[in-house]
N, C-alpha and C positions, 0 to 999 in steps of 0.2 A: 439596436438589440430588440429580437421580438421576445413579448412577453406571451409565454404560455398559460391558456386560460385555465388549467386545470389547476396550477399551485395555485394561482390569486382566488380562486374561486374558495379554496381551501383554507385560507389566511380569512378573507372575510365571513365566511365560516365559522371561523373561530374565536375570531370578533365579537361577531354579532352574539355566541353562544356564552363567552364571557361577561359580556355587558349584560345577558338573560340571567344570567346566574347573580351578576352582584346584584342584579335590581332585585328579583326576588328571593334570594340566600341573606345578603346584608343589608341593605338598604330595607327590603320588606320585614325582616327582623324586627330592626328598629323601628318600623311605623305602628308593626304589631304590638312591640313591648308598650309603646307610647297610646296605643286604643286600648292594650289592658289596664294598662294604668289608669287611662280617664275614666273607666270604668269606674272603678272605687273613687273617684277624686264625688264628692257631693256637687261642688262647685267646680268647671270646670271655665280655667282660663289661662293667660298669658298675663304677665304680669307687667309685661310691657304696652300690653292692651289695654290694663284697666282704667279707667277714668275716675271711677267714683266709687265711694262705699258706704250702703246706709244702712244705719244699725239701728234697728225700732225695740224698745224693751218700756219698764215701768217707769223708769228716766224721760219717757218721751222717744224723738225722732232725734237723730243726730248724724248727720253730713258730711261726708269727706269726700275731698275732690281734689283732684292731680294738678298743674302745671310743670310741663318738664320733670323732675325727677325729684317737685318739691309738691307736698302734701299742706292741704289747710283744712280747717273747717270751716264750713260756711253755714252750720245750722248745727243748734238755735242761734248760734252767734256768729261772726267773725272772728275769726284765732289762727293763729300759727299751730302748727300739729307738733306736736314731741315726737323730732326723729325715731329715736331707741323703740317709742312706744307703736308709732307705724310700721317697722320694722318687724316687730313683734305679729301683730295681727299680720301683716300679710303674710310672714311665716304660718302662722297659723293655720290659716286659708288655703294654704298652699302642699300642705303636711297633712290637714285632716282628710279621713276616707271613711268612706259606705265601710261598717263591719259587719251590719247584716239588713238583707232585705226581708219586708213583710208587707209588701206589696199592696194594693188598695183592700186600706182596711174601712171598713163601714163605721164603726165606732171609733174614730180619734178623739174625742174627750176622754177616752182611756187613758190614751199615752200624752195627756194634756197637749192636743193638737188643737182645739174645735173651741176658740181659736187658739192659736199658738201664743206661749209669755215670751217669743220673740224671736224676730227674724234678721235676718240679713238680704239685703239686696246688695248685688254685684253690676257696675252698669261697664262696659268695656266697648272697644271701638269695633269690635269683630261679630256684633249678633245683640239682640235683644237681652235688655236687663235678666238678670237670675235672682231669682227668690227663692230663700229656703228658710221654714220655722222651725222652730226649737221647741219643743216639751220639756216631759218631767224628764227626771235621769232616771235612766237604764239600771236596774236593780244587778248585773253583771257587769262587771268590767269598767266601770265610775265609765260610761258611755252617757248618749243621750239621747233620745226620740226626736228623729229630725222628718219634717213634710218638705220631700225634696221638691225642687221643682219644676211646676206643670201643677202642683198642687193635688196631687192622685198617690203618689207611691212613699208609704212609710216605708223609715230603715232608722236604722242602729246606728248613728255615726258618733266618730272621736270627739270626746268632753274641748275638745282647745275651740272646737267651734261654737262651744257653748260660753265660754271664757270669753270668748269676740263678744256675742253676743251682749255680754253682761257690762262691758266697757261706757262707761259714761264721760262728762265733758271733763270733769278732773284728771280722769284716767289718760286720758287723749290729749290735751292744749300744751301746748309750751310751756311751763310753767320757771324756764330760766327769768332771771331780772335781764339780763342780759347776757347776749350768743358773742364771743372773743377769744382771742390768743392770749393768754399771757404771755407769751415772749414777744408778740408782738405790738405791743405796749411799748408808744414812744412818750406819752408825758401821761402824768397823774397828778390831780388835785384831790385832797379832801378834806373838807371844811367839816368843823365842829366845835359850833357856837362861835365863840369869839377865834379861832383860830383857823387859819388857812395854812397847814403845809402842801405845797407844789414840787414835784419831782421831775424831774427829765433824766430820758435815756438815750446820752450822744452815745457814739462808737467806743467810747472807752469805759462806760458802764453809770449806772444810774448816781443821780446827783440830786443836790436838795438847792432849789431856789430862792423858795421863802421859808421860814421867816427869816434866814440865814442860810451862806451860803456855804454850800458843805458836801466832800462825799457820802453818799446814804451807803447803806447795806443793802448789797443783790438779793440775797437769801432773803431776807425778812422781805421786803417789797415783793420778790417773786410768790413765798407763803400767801401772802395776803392777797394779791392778785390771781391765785389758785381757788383760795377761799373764798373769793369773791364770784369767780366764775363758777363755782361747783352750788352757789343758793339758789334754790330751787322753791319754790311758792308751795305754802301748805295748804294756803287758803284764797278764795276772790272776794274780796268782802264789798268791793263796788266796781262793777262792769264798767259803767261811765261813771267816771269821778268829781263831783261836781267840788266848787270853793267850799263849801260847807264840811264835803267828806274832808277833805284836805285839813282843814284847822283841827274836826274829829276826832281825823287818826295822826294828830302830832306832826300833820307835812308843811303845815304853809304857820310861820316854818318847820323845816326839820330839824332833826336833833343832828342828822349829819347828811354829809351831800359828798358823793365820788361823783369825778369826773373823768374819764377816760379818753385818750387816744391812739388808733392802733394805726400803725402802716398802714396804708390804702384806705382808709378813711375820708370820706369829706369835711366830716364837722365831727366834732366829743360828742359822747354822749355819756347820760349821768344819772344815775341811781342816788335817790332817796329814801332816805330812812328817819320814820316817825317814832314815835314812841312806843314802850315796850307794857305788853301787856300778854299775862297766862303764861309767860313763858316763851312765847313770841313775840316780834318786833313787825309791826307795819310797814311795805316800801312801796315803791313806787319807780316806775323809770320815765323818766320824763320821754315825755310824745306818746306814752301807751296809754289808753284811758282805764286801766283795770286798777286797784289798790289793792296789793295781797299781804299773807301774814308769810312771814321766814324767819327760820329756826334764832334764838338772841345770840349764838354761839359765833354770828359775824362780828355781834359788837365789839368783842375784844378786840378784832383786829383791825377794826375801823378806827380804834382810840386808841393802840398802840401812841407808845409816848414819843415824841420828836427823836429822846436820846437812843431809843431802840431804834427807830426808822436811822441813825448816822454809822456810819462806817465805824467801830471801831478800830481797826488793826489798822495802823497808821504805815504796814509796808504795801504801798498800792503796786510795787512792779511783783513779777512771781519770782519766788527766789530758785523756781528749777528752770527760766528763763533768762536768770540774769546773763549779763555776761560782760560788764564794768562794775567797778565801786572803787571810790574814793573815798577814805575814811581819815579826820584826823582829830586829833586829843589835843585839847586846852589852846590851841591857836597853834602846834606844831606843825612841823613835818605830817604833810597828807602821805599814808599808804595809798599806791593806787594799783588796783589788781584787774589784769586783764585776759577774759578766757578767750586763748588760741582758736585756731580755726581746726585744732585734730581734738581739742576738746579740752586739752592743758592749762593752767592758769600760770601766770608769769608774776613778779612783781616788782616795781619800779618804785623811784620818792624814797619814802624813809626805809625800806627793804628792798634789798633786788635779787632777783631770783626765780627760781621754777616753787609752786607750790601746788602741795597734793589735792586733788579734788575734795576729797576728807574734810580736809581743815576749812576749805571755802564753804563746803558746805555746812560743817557748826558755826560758822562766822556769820552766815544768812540766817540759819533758826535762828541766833541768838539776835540779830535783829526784829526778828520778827516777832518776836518777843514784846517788841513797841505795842502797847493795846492800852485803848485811850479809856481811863476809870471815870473821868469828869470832862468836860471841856469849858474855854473861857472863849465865849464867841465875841465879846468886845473887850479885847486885851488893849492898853492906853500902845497909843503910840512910842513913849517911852520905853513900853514894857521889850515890844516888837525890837524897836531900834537897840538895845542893850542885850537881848539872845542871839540878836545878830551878828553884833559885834563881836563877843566875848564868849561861843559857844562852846562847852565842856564836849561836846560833839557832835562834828559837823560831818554830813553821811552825802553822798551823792549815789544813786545808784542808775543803771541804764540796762533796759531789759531790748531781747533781739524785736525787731518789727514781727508784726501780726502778717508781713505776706513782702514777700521779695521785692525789693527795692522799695518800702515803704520808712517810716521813719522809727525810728526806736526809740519806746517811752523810758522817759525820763524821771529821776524823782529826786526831789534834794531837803533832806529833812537835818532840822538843826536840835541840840539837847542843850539844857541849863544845866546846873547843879543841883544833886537832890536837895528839897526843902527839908527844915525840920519835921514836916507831916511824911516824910521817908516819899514823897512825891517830887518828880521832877517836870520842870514845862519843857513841850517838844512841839515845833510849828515845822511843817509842812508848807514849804516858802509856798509851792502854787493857790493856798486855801489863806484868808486872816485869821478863823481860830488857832487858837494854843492850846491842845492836849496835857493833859495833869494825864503823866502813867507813873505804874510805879518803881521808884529809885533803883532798886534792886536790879533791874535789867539792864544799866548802865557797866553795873559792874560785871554783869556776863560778857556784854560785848567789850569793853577793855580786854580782857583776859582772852576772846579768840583774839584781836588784833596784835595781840603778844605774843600768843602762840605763832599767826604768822610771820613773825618778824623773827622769831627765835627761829622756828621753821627756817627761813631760808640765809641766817648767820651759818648755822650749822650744817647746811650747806655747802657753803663758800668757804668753811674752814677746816671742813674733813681733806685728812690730804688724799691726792691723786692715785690714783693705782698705777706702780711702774708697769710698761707694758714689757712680757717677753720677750725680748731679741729673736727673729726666727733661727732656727735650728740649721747648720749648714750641711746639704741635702749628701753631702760626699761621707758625713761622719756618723757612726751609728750611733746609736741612741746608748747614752750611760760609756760611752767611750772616750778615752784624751782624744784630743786631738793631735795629729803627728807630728813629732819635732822637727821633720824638714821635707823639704818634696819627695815624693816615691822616687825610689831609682827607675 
């Protein structure tokens, strides 16, 4: 096939007159809008450029510099930088603009330039450091007298550049005790004084190790692990901390000592806390050489009592999860109730029958109802071996697995007789304490296990519904039927 030079010629043509048009229609647009802009920018940069930022004011000189996508200071001192508050200044930086020029003015001790109460340097990978001073503020517009630079042209620029300016080391440094997840928190220690409780978090949720052993409370451990990560430093009261500072401010020893460890961790690490003074408390993390002051409103949850760090609610499976239980009274006949696979509950043992979701479900409240007042963490041997045998009720329950084909958690909880203090003892075969809860809630759950028992008598004793004989299709409806064949 030959090709005619006249259409091709005409095609690229049009091309070429396409590609003229976006380059300078769209593409030059955008390079324009982006030169107006730098225009007004005082400081002009990429933020992926920058390197360094130094802020000179009546505080001194003080130093920031990049690695990767993490910020520190490194003048006057060594410190970690407080994300939020970098975060901040480079918005800052990045937002402020020229509002007005007044170009080489002879007298800048006017506009408090000569020399300036403070400047910013900009150091970035793309060109030579930027410097620009700061003056008095702008009598219009909460602005402020800025010596752009080159060091030649006054202007008007936005107060947030002034606010950088004024930032000093408090303002700037890390002042967390310590950077964590709380969820990801697999063990906690923390000591105080004569006391060590240790916690751990397997897959089935947080548990107590010493001083006994025992489920803890998620809620309260998460709080305090919240609270712990949200303390924040008010104060640096020693840079490098020598033994002396240490005994000074209450640390060696402290008054209390966390120890944390998170997934992906190599080693704990461990916050100390000295004593309290003004209204604040003195800490300390070990490996960091600074002693700071933070707010006393952690102490509370640092000295929470062992009985608030334990579990009380003695049903550990969820009762909108379960889907077994076995229940029986005084050493009888076990009810045992099993929810279908269309979601039905059935029951077998001392009643047999279909039973309403309804009822299984006030039979779970009302065990849940179990919530431990006191505990006896060293019950005699005797005491164990005689609720076991002889229990007023004995509960087994089984909740579905946490992931397909896994195993489904179990729980097997036995009840005594109420005491004369209207308390009754309830152990939790997988734990050796014994729970004192109170009496009263034995008598709720009797009274659902009667409910489903009566539930599915009446049941099996309601009579059947006779079914209608079908109608035969040759006779009409509300008609005899005929006395002999048709002729």
């Amino acid at each position: 096939m030959t090709i005619r030079p006249g259409p091709a010629l005409a095609v690229l043509l049009l091309l070429g007159l396409g590609t003229w048009v976006y380059l300078k229609e769209f593409r030059g647009a955008e390079e324009r809008q982006k030169a107006e802009a730098a225009k007004d920018m005082p400081l002009r940069f990429e933020r992926a450029d920058l390197q360094a930022i130094a802020i000179q004011n009546s505080s001194g000189t003080l130093r920031l510099e990049r690695s990767g996508d993490v910020w520190s200071i490194t003048a006057p001192l060594a410190s970690p930088a407080d994300r939020d508050a970098i975060e901040g200044v480079l918005t800052s930086l990045e937002t402020g603009r020229i509002e007005r020029r007044l170009g080489e003015v002879p007298e800048k001790k006017t506009y408090g330039l000569d020399p300036p109460g403070a400047s910013l340097t900009l150091e970035t990978s793309a060109g030579a450091p930027q410097v620009i001073g700061l003056g008095d503020a702008s009598p219009i517009g909460g602005s402020v007298y800025a010596l752009l630079p080159g060091g030649q042209e006054v202007a008007v620029v936005s107060s947030s550049l002034s606010e950088v300016a004024k930032k000093d080391l408090l303002g700037l440094r890390d002042k967390s005790l310590l950077t964590f997840d709380p969820w990801k928190i697999k063990s906690l220690t923390i000591e105080r004084g004569k006391e060590t409780v240790a916690l751990l978090k397997p897959d089935e949720g947080w548990k107590i190790e010493r001083p006994i052993e025992a489920p803890a409370d998620g809620p309260t451990i998460t709080d305090f692990l919240s609270a712990l990560e949200r303390v924040r430093a008010g104060r640096f009261v020693a840079e490098k901390a020598a033994d002396s500072d240490r005994k000074t401010y209450g640390l060696d020893p402290p008054a209390a000592r966390v120890t944390l460890l998170q997934e992906g961790w190599d080693t704990s690490k461990t916050v100390l806390l000295g004593k309290e003074e003004a209204g604040t408390r003195y800490a300390e993390t070990a490996g960091r050489d600074p002693i700071v002051t933070v707010g006393s409103d952690i102490w509370p949850k640092v000295t929470t009592s062992l009985f608030d760090l334990r579990r009380k609610d003695l049903l550990a499976v969820s009762q909108y999860r379960t889907t077994a239980l076995t229940a029986a009274l005084d050493g009888g006949e076990a009810l045992v109730l099993a929810k279908q696979q269309d979601g039905a509950w059935s029951a077998s043992g001392l009643a047999k029958g279909a039973v309403k979701a309804d009822t299984i479900d006030a039979l779970l409240r009302a065990i849940s109802e179990l919530k431990a007042v006191a505990f006896d963490d060293q019950p005699s041997e005797t005491l164990r071996s005689s609720l076991a045998r002889q229990p007023t009720l004995d509960l087994t329950l089984e909740q579905e697995a946490d992931t397909e084909g896994g195993t489904p958690r179990r729980q097997h909880l036995i009840a005594g007789t109420p005491m004369k203090d209207g308390r009754m003892q309830v152990r939790d075969m997988a734990w050796s304490p014994i729970a004192l809860v109170d009496g009263g809630v034995l008598a709720k759950i009797k009274e659902q296990i009667e409910a489903v028992v009566k539930e599915t008598s009446e049941t099996a004793a309601a009579p059947a519904t006779p079914e209608t004989p079908p109608a035969d299709p040759g006779t009409a409806a509300g008609s005899a039927p005929p006395d002999g064949p048709p002729d």
